[in-house]
PyMOL Python script that loads the backbone (N, CA, C, O; Angstrom):
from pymol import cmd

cmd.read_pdbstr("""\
ATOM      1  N   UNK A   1      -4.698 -10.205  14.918  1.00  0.00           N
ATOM      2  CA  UNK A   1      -3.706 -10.220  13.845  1.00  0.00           C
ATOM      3  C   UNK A   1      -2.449 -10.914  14.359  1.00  0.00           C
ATOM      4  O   UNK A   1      -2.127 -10.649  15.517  1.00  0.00           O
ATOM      5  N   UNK A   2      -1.821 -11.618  13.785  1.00  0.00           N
ATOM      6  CA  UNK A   2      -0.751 -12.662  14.091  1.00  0.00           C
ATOM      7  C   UNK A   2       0.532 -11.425  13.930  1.00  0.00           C
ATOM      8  O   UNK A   2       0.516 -10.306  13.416  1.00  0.00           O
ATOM      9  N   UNK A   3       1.347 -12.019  14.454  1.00  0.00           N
ATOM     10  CA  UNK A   3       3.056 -11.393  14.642  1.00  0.00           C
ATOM     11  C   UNK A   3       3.657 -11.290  13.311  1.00  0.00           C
ATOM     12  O   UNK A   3       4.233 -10.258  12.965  1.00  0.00           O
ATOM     13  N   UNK A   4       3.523 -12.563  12.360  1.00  0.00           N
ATOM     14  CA  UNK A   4       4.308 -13.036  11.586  1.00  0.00           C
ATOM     15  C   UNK A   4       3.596 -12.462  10.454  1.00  0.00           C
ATOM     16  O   UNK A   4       4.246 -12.865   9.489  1.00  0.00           O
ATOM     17  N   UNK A   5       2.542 -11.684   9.973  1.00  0.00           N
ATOM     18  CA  UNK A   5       1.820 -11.378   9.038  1.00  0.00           C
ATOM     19  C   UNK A   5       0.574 -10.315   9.014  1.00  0.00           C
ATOM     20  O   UNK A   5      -0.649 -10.450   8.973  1.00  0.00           O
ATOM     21  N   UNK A   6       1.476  -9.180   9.060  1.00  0.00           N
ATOM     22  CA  UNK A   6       0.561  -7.914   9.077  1.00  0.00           C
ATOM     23  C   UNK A   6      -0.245  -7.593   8.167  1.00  0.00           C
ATOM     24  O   UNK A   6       0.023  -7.891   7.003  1.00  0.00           O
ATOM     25  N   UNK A   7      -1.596  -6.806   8.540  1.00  0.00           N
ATOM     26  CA  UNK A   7      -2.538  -6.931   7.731  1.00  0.00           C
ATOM     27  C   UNK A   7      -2.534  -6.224   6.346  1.00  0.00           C
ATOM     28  O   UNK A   7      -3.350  -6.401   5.441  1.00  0.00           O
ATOM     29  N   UNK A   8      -1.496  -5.417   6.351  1.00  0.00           N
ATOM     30  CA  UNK A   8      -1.220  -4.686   5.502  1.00  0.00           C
ATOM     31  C   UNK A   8      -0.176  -4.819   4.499  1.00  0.00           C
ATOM     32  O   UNK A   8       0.993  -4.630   4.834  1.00  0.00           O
ATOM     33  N   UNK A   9      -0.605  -5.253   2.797  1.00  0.00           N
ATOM     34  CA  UNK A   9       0.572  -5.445   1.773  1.00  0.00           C
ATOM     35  C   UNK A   9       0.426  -4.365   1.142  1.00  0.00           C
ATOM     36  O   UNK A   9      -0.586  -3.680   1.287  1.00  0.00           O
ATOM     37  N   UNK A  10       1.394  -4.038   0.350  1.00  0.00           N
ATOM     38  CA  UNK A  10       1.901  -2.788   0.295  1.00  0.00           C
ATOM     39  C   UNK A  10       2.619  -3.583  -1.373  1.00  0.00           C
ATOM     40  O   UNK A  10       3.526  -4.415  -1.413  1.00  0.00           O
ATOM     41  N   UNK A  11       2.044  -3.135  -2.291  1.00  0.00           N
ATOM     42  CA  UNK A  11       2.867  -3.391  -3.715  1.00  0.00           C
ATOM     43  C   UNK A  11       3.642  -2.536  -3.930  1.00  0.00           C
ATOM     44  O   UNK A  11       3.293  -1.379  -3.699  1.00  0.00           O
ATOM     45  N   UNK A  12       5.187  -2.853  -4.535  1.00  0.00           N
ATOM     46  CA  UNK A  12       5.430  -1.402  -4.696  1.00  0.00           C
ATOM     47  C   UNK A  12       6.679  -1.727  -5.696  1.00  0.00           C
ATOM     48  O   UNK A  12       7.068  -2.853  -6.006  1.00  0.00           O
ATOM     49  N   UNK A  13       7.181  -0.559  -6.099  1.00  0.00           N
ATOM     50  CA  UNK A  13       8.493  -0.513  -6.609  1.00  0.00           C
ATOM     51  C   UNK A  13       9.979   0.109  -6.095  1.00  0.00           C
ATOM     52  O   UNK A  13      10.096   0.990  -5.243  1.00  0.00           O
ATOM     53  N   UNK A  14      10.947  -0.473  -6.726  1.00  0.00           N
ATOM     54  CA  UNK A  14      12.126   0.215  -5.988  1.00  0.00           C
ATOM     55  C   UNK A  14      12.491   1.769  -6.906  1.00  0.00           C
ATOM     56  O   UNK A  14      12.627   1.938  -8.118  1.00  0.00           O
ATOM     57  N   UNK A  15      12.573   2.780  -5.723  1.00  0.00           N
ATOM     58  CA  UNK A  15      12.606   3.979  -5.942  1.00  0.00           C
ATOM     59  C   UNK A  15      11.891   4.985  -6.793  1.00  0.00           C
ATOM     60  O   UNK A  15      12.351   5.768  -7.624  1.00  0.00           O
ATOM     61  N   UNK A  16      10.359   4.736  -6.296  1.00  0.00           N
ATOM     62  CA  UNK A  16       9.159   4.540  -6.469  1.00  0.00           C
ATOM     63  C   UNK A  16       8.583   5.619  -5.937  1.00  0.00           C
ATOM     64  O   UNK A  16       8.112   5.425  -4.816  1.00  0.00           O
ATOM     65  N   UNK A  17       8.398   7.325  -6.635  1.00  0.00           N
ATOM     66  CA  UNK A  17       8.242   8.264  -5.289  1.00  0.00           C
ATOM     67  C   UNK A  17       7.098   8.181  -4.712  1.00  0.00           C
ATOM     68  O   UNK A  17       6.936   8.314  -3.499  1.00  0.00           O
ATOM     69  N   UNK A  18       6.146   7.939  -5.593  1.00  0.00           N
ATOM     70  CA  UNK A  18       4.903   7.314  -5.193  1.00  0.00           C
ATOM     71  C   UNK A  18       4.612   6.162  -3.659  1.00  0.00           C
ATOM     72  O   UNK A  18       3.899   6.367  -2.677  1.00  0.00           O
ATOM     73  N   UNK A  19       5.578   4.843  -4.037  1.00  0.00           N
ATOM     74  CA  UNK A  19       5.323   4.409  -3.433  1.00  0.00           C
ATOM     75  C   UNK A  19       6.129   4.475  -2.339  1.00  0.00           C
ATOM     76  O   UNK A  19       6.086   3.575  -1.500  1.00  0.00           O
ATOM     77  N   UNK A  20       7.184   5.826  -2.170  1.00  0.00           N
ATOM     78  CA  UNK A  20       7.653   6.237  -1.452  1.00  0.00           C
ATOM     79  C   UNK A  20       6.562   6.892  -0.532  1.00  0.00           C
ATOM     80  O   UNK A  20       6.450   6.527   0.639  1.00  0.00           O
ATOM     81  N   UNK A  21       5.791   7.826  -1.055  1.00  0.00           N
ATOM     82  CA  UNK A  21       5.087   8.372  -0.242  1.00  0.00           C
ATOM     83  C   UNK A  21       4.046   7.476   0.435  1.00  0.00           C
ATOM     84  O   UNK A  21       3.634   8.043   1.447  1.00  0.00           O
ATOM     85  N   UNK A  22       3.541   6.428   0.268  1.00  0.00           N
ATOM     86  CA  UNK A  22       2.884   5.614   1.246  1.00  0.00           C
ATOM     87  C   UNK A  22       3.685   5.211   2.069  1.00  0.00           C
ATOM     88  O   UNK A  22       3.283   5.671   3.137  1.00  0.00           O
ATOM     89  N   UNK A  23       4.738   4.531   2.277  1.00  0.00           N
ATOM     90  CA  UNK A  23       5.520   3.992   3.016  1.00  0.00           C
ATOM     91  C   UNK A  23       5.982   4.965   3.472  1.00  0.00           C
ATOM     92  O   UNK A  23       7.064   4.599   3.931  1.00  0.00           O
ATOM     93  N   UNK A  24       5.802   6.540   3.745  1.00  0.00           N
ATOM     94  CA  UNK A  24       6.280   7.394   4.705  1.00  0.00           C
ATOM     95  C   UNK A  24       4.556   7.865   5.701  1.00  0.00           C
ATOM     96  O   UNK A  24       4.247   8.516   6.699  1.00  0.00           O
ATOM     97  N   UNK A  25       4.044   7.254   4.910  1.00  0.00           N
ATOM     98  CA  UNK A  25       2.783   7.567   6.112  1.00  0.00           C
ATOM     99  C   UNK A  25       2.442   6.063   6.463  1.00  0.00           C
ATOM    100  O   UNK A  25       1.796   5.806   7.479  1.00  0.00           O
ATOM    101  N   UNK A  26       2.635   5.634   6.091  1.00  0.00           N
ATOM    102  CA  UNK A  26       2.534   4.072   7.387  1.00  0.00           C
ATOM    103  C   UNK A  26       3.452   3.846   8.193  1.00  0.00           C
ATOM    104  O   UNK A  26       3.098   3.467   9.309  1.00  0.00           O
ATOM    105  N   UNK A  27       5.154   4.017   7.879  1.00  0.00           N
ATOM    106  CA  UNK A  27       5.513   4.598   8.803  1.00  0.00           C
ATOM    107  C   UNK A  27       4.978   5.800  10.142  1.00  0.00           C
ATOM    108  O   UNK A  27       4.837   5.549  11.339  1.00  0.00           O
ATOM    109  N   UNK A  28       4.784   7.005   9.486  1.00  0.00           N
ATOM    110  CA  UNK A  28       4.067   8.272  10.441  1.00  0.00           C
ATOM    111  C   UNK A  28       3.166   7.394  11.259  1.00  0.00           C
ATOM    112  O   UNK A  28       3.183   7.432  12.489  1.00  0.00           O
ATOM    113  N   UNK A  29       2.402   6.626  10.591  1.00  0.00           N
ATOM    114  CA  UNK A  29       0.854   5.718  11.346  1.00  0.00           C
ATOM    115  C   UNK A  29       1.217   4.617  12.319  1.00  0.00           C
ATOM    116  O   UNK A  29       0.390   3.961  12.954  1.00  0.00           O
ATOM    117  N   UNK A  30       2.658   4.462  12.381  1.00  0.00           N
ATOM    118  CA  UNK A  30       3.217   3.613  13.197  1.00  0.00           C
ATOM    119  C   UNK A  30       2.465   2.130  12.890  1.00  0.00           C
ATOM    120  O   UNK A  30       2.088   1.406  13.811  1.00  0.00           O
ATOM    121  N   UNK A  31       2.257   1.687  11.070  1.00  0.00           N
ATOM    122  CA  UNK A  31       1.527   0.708  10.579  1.00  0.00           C
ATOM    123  C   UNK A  31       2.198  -0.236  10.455  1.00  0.00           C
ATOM    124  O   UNK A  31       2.828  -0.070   9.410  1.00  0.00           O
ATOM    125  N   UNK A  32       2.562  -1.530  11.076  1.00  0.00           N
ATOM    126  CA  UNK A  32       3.211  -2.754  10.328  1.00  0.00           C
ATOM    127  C   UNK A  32       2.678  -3.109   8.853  1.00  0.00           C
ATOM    128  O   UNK A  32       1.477  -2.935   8.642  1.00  0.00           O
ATOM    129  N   UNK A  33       3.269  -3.460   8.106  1.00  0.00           N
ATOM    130  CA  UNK A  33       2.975  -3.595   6.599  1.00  0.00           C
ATOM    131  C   UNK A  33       4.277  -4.705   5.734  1.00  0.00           C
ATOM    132  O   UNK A  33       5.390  -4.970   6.188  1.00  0.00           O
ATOM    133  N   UNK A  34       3.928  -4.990   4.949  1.00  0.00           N
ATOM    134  CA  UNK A  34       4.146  -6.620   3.889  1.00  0.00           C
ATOM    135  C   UNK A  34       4.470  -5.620   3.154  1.00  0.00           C
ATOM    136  O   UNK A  34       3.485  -4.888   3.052  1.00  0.00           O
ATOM    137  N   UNK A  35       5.958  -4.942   2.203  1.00  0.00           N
ATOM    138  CA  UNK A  35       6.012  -4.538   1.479  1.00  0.00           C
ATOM    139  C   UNK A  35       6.101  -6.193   0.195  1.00  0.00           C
ATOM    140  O   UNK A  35       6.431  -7.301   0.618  1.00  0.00           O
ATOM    141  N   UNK A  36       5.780  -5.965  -1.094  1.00  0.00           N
ATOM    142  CA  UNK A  36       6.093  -7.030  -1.989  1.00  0.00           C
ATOM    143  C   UNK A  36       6.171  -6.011  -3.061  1.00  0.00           C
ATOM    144  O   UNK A  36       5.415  -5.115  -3.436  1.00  0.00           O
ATOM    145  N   UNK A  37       7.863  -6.639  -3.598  1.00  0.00           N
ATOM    146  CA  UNK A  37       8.470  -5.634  -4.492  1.00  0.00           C
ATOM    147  C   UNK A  37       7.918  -6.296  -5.626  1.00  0.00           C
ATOM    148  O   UNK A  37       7.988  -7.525  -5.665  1.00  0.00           O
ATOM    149  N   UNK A  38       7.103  -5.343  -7.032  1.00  0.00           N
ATOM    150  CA  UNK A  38       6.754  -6.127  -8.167  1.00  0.00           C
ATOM    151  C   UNK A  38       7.329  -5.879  -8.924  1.00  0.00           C
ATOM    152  O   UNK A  38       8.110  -4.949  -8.723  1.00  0.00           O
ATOM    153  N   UNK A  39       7.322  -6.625 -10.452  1.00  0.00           N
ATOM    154  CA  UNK A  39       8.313  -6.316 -11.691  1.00  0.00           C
ATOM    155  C   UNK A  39       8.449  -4.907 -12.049  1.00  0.00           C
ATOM    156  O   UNK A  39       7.410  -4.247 -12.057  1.00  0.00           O
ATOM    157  N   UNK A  40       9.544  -4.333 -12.344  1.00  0.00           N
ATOM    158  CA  UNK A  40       9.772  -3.052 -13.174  1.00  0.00           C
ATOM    159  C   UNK A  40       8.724  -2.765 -14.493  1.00  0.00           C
ATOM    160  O   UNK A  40       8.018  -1.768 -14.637  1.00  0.00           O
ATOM    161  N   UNK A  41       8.824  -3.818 -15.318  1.00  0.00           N
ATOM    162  CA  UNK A  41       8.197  -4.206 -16.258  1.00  0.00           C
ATOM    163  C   UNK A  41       6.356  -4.056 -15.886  1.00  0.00           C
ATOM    164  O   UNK A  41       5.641  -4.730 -15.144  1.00  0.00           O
ATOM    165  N   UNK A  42       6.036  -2.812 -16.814  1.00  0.00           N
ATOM    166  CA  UNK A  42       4.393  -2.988 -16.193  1.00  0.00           C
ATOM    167  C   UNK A  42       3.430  -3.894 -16.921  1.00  0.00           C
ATOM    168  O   UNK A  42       2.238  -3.758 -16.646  1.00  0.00           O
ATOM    169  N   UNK A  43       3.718  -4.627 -17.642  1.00  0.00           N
ATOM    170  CA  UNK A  43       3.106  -5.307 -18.690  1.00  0.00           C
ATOM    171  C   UNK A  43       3.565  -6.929 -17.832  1.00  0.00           C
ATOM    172  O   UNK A  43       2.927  -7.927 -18.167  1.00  0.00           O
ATOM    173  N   UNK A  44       4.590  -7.053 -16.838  1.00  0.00           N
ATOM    174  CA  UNK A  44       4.522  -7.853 -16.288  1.00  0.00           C
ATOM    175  C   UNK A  44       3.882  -8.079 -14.679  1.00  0.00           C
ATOM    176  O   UNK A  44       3.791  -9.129 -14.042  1.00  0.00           O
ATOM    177  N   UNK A  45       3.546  -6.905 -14.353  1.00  0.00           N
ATOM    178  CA  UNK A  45       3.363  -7.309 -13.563  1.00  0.00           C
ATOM    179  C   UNK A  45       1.617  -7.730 -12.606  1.00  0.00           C
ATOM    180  O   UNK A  45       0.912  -7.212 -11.740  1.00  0.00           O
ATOM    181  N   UNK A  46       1.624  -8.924 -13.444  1.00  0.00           N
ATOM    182  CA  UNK A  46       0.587  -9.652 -12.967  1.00  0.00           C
ATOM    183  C   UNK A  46      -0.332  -9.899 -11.601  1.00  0.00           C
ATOM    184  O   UNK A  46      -1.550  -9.923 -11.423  1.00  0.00           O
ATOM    185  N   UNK A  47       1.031 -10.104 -10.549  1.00  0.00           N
ATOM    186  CA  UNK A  47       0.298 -10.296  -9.215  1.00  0.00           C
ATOM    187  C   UNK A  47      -0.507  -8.686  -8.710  1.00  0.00           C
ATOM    188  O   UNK A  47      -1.473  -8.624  -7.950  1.00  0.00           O
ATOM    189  N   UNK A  48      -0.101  -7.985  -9.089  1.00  0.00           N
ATOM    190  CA  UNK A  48      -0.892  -6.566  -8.985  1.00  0.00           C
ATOM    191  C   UNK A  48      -2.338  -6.787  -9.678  1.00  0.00           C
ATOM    192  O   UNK A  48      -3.331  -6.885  -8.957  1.00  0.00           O
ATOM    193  N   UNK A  49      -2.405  -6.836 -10.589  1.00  0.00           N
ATOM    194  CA  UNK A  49      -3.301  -6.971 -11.580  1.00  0.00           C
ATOM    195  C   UNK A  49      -4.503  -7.982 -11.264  1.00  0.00           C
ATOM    196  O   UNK A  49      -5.680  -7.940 -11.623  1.00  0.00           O
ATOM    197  N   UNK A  50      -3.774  -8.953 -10.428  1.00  0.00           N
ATOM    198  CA  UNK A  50      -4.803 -10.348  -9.871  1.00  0.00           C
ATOM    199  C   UNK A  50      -5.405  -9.407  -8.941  1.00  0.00           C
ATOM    200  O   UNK A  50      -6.582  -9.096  -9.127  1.00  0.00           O
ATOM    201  N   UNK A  51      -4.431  -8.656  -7.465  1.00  0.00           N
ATOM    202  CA  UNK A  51      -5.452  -8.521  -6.807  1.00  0.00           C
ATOM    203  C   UNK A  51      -6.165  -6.795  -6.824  1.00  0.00           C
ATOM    204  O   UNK A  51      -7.235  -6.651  -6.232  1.00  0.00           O
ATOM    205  N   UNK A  52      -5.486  -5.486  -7.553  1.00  0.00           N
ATOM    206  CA  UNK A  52      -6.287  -4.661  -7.641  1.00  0.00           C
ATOM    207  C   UNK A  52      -6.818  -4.540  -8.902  1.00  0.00           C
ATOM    208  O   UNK A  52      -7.612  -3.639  -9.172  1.00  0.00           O
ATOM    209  N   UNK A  53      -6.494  -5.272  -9.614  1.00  0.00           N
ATOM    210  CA  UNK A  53      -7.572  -4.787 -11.418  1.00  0.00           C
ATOM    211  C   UNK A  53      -6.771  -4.545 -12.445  1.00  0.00           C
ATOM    212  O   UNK A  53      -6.936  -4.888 -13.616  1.00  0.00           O
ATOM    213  N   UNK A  54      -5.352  -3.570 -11.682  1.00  0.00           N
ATOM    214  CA  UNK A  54      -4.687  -2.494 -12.537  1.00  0.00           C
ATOM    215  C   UNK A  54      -3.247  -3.152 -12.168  1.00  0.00           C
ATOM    216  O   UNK A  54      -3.047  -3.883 -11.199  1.00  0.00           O
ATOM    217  N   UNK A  55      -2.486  -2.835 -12.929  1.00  0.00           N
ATOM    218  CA  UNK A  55      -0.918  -3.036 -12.859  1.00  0.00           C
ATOM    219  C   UNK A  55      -0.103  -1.656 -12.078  1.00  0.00           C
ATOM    220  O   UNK A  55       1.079  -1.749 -11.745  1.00  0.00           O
ATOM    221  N   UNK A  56      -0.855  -0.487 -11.864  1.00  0.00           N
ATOM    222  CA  UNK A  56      -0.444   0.505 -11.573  1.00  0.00           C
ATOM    223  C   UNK A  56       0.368  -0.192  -9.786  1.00  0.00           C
ATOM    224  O   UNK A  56       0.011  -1.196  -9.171  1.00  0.00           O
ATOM    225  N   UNK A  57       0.964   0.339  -9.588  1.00  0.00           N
ATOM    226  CA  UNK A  57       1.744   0.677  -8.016  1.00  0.00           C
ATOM    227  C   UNK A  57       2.179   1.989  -7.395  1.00  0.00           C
ATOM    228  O   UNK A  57       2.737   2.677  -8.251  1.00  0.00           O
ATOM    229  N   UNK A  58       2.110   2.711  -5.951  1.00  0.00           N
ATOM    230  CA  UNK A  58       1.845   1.727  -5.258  1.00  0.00           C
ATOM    231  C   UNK A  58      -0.219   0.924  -5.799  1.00  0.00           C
ATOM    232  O   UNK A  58      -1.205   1.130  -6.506  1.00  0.00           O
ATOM    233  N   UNK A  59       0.347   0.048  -4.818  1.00  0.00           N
ATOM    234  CA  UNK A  59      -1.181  -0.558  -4.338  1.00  0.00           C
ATOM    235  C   UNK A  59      -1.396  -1.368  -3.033  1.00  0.00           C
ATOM    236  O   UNK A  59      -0.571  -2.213  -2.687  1.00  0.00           O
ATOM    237  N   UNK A  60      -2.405  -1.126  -2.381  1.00  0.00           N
ATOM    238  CA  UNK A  60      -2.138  -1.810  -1.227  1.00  0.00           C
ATOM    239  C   UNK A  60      -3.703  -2.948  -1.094  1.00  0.00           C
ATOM    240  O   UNK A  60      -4.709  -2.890  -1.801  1.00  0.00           O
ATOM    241  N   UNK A  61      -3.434  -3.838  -0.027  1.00  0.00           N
ATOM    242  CA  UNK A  61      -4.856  -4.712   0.516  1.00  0.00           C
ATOM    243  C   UNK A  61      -4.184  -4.797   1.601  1.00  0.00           C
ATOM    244  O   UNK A  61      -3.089  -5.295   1.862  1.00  0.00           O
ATOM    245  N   UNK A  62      -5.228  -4.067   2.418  1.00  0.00           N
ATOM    246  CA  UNK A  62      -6.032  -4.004   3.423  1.00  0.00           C
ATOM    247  C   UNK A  62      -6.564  -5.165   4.195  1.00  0.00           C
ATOM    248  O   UNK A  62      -7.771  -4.986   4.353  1.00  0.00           O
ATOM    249  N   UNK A  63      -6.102  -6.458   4.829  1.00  0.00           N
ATOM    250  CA  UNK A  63      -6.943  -7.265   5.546  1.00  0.00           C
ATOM    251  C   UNK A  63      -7.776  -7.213   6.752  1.00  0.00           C
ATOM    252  O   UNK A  63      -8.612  -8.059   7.068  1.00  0.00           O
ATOM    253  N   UNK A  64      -7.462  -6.101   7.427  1.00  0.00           N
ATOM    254  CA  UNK A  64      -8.066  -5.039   8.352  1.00  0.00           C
ATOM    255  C   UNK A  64      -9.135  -5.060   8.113  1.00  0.00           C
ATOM    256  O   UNK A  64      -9.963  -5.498   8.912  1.00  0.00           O
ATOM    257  N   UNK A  65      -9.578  -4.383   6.417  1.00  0.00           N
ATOM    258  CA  UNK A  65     -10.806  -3.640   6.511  1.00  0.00           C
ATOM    259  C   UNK A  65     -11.319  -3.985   5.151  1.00  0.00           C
ATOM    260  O   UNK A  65     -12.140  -3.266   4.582  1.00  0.00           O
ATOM    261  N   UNK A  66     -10.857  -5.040   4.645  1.00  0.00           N
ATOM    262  CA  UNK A  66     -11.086  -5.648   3.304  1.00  0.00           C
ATOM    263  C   UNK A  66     -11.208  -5.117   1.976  1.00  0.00           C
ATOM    264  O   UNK A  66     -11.837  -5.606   1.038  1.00  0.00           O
ATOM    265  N   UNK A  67     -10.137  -3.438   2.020  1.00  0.00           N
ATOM    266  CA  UNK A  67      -9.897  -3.128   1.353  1.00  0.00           C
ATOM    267  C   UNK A  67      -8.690  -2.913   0.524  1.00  0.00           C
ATOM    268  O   UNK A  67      -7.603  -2.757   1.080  1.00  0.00           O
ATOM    269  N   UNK A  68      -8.812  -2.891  -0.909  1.00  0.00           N
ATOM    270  CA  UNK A  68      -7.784  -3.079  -1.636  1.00  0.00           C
ATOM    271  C   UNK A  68      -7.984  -1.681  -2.669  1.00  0.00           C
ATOM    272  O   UNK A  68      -9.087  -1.467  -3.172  1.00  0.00           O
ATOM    273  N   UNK A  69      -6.890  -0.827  -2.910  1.00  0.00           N
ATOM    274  CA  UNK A  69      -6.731  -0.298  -4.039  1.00  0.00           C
ATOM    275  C   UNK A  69      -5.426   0.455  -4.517  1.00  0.00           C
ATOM    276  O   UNK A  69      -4.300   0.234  -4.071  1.00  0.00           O
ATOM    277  N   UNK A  70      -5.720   1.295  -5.404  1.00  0.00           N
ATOM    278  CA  UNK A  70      -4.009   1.773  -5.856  1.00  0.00           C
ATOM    279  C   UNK A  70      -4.085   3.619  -6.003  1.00  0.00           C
ATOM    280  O   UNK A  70      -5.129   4.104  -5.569  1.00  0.00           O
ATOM    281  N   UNK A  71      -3.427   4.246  -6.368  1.00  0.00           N
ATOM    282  CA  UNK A  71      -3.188   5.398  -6.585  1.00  0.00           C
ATOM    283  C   UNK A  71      -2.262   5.346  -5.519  1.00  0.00           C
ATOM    284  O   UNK A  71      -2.040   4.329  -4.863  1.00  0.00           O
ATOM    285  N   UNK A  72      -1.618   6.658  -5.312  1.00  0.00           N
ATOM    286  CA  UNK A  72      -0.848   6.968  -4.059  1.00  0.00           C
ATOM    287  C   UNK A  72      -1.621   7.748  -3.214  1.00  0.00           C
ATOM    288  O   UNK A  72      -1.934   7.580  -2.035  1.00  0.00           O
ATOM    289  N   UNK A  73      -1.976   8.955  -4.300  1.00  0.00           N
ATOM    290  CA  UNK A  73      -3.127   9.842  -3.347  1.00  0.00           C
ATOM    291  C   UNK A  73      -4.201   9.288  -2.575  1.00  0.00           C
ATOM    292  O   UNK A  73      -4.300   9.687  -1.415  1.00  0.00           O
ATOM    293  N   UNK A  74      -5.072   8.395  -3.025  1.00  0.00           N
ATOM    294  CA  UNK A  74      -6.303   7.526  -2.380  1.00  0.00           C
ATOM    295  C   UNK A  74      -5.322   6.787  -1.404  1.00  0.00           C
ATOM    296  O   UNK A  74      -5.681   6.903  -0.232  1.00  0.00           O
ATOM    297  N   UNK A  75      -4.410   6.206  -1.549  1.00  0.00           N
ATOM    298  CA  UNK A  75      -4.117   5.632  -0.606  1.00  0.00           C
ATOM    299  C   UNK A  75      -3.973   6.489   0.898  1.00  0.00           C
ATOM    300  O   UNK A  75      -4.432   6.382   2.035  1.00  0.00           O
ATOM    301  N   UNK A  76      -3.068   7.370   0.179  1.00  0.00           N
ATOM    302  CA  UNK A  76      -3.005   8.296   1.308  1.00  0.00           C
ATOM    303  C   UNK A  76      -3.673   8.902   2.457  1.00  0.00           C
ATOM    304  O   UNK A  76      -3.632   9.149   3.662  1.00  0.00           O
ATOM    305  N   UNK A  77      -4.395   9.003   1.209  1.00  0.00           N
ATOM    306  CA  UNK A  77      -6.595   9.843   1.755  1.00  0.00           C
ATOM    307  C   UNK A  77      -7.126   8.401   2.736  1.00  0.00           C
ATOM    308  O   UNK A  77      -7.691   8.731   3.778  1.00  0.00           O
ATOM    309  N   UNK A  78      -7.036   7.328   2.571  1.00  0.00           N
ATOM    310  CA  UNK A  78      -7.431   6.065   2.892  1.00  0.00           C
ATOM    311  C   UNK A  78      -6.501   5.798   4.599  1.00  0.00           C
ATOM    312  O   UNK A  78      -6.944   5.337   5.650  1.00  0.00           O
ATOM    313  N   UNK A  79      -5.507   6.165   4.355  1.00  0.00           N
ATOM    314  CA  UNK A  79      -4.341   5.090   5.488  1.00  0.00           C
ATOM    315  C   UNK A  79      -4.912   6.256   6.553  1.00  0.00           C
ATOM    316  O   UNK A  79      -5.646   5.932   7.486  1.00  0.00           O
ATOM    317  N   UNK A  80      -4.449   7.823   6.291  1.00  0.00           N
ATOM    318  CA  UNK A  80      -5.120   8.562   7.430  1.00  0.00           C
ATOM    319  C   UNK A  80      -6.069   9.130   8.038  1.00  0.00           C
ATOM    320  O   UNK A  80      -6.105   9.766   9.091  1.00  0.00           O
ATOM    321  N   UNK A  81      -7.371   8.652   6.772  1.00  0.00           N
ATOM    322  CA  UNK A  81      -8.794   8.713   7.680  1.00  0.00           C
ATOM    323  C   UNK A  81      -8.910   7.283   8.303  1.00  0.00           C
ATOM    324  O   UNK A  81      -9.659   7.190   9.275  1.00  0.00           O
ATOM    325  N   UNK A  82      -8.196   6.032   7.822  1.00  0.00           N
ATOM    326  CA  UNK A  82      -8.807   5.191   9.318  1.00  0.00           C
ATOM    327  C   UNK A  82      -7.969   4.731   9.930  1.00  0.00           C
ATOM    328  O   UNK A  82      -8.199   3.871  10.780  1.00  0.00           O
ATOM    329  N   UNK A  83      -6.549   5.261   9.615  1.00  0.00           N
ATOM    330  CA  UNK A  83      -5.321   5.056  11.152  1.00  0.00           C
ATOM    331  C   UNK A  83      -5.141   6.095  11.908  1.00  0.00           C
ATOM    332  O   UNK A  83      -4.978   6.236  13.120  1.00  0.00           O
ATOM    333  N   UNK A  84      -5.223   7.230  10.490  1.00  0.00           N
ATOM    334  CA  UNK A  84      -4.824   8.932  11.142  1.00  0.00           C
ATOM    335  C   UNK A  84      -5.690   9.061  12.760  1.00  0.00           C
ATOM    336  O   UNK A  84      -6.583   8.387  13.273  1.00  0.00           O
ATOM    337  N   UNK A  85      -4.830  10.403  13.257  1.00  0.00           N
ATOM    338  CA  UNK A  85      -5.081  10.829  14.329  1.00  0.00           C
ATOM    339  C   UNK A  85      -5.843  12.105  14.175  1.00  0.00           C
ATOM    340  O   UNK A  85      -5.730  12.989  15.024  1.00  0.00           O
ATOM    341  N   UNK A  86      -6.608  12.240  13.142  1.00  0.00           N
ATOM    342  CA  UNK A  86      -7.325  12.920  12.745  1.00  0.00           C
ATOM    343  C   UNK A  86      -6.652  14.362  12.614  1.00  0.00           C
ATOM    344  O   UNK A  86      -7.339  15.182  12.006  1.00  0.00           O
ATOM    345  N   UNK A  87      -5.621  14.727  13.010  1.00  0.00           N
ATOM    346  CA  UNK A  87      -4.522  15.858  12.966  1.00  0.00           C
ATOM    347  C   UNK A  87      -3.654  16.200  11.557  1.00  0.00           C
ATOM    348  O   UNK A  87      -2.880  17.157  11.586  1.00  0.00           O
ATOM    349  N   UNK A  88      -3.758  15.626  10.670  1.00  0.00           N
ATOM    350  CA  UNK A  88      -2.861  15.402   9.604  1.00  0.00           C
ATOM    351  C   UNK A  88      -1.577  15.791   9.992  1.00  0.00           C
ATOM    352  O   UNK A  88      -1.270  16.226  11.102  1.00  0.00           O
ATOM    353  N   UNK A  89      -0.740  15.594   8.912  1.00  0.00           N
ATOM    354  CA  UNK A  89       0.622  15.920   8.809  1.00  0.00           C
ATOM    355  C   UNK A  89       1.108  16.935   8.974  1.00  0.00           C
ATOM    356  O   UNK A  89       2.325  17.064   8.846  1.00  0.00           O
TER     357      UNK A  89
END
""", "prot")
cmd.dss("prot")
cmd.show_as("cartoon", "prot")
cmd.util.cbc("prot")
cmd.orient("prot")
């Protein structure tokens, strides 16, 4: 994985508790990550939509492990069964 481009994007919104709570466990996971802030507007926001299906946020892709999806919870369930230290929070 290169310096300049971690494998991990991270869709999200500003003040977003949701996508607050991912970005406090990739933090915890000590994860480098691509946050990309998308439109407020959910009817605009397209680049979500190209790459998970749904306009929902957060959403993340995975280049790691060639996975992509959204919820917060799945994400959650997702970042610490394959970064976690198997200890949870």
């Amino acid at each position: 994985m290169s310096d300049d481009q971690p494998a991990i994007t991270l869709y999200r919104l500003q003040a977003c508790p949701y996508c607050e709570r991912v970005v406090r466990v990739l933090d915890e996971q000590g994860l480098d990550y691509h946050s990309r802030f998308v439109e407020p507007m959910h009817s605009d926001r397209n680049v979500v939509k190209r790459v998970s299906g749904k306009r929902t946020v957060p959403a993340i892709v995975d280049d790691n492990t060639g996975v992509t999806m959204s919820e917060s919870a799945n994400i959650v369930d997702y970042l610490e069964s394959t970064y976690g230290n198997g200890e949870g929070a």
